[in-house]
C-alpha positions in Angstrom: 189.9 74.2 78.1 187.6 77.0 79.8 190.1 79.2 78.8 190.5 78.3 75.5 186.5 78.5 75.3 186.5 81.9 76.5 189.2 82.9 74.1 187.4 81.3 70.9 183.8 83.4 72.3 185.8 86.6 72.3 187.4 86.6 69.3 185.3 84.4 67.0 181.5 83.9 68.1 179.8 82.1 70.8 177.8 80.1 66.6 180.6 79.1 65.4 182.1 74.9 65.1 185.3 75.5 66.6 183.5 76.9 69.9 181.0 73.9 69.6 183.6 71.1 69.4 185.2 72.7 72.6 181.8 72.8 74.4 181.8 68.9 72.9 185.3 68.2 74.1 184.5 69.8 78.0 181.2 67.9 78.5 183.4 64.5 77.8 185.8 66.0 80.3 182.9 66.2 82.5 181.7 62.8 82.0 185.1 61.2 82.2 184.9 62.5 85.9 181.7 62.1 86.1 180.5 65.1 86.5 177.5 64.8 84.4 175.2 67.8 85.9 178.4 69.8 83.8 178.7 67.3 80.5 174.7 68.0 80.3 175.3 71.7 80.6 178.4 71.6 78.1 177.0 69.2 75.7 173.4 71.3 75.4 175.7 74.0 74.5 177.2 72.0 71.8 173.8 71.1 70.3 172.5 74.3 69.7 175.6 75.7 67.6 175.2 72.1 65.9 171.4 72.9 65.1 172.1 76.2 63.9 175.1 75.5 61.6 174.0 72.2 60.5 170.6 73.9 59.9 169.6 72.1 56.5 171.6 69.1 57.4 169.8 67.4 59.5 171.5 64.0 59.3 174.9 65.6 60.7 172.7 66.7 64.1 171.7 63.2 64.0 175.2 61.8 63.7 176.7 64.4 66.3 173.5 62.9 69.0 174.6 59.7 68.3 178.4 59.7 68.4 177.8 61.5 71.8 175.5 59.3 73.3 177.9 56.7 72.9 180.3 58.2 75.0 178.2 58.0 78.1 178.3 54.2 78.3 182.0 53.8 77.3 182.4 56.5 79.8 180.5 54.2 82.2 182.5 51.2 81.9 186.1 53.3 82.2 184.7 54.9 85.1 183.2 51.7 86.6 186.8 49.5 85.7 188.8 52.3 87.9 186.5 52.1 90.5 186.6 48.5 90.8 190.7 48.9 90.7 190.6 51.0 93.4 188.2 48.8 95.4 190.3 45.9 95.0 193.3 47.4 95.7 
């Protein structure tokens, strides 16, 4: 995925959706191993692309916040039920 980020910054633009939804898509990574420090960083980088191309659309940055912050609890319990698995075990 850094790779493919790198490549879509080269030849495309570090303002453009595609770049975004792969900052998106490596923050989840991050918080799936809970490595939140590096979601934050990955998902802040997400939000400002969102901002700029959904300028005048404000209700699509809202939607994005949202659908994001619901990862981080779903991530929680996923995170929390392997643990437990692993305790028990």
């Amino acid at each position: 995925m850094q790779k493919l980020s790198g490549i879509i910054k080269e030849y495309h633009s570090d303002h453009c959706l595609d770049y975004a939804k792969v900052q998106e898509t490596l923050g989840t990574i991050y918080l799936m191993t809970a490595n939140l420090p590096q979601a934050k960083t990955h998902f802040k980088r997400a939000f400002k692309i969102y901002e700029k191309i959904w300028a005048d659309e404000p209700e699509m940055i809202e939607a994005k916040y949202q659908e994001i912050q619901e990862l981080y609890p779903q991530i929680g319990f996923c995170i929390e039920k392997n643990l437990s698995g692993l305790l028990t075990k």
